[in-house]
C-alpha positions in Angstrom: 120.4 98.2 81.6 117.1 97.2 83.3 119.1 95.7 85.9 121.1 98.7 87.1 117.7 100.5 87.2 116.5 97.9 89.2 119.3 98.1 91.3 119.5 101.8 92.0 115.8 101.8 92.5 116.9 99.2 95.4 119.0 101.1 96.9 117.3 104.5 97.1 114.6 102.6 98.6 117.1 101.2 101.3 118.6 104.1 102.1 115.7 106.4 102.7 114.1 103.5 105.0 117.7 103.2 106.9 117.4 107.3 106.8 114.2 107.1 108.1 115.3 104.6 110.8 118.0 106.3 112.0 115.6 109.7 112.6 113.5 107.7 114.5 116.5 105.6 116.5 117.6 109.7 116.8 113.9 110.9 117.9 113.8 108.8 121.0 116.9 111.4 123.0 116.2 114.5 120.4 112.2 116.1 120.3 113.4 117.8 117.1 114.5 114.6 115.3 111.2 113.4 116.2 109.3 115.5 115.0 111.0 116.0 111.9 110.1 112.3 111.2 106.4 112.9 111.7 106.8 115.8 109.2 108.6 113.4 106.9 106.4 110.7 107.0 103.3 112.7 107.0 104.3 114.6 104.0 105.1 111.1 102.0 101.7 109.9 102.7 100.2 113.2 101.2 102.3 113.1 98.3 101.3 109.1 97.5 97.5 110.4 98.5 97.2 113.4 95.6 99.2 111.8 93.1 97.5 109.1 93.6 93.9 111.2 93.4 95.2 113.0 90.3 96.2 110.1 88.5 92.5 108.9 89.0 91.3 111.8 87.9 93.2 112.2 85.0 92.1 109.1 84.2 88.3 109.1 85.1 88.3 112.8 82.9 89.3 110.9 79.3 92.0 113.2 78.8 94.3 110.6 78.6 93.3 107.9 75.8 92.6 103.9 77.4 92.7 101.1 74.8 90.0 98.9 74.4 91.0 95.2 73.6 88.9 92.3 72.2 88.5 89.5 74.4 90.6 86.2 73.4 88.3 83.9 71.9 89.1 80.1 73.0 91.5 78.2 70.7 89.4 76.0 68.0 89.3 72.4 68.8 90.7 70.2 66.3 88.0 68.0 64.7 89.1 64.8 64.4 90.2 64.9 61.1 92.9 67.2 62.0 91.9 70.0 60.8 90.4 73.2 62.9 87.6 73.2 63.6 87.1 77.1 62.7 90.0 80.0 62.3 89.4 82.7 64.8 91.4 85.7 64.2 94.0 86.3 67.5 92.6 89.3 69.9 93.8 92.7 69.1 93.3 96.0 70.8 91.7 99.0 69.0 93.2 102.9 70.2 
């Protein structure tokens, strides 16, 4: 199933950058087409901006939860005996 998402994902990507190719192979005889592409283009880079700046906020303002994990302590060496040298416990994250 992950596989067919991948897929689409794929090809909405390649069809809005052969769309976006095409307005711009179009914007070179038509002023319209042309600037319909900087419209386009602008717009997408303002979209990515504020989502991007509201997911950081959203993020910076604690109203959404982040999970604080343990670091992993080193394995235990085995002394030579065999037997570990100590038992740490494996690392685990706290909500």
């Amino acid at each position: 199933m992950q596989e067919a998402s991948a897929l689409v994902s794929v090809l909405v990507i390649i069809a809005f950058v052969g769309g976006l190719s095409l307005l711009a192979h179009w914007g070179r005889k038509n002023r319209g087409a042309e600037i319909s592409l900087v419209v386009i283009v602008l717009f997408l880079s303002f979209l990515v901006t504020g989502l991007g700046a509201v997911l950081y906020f959203v993020g910076s303002s604690g109203a959404v939860p982040s999970r604080t994990c343990r670091p992993s302590s080193p394995r235990p060496r085995r002394s030579s005996s065999g037997s570990r040298a100590s038992s740490a416990s494996p690392s685990a994250c706290r909500p």
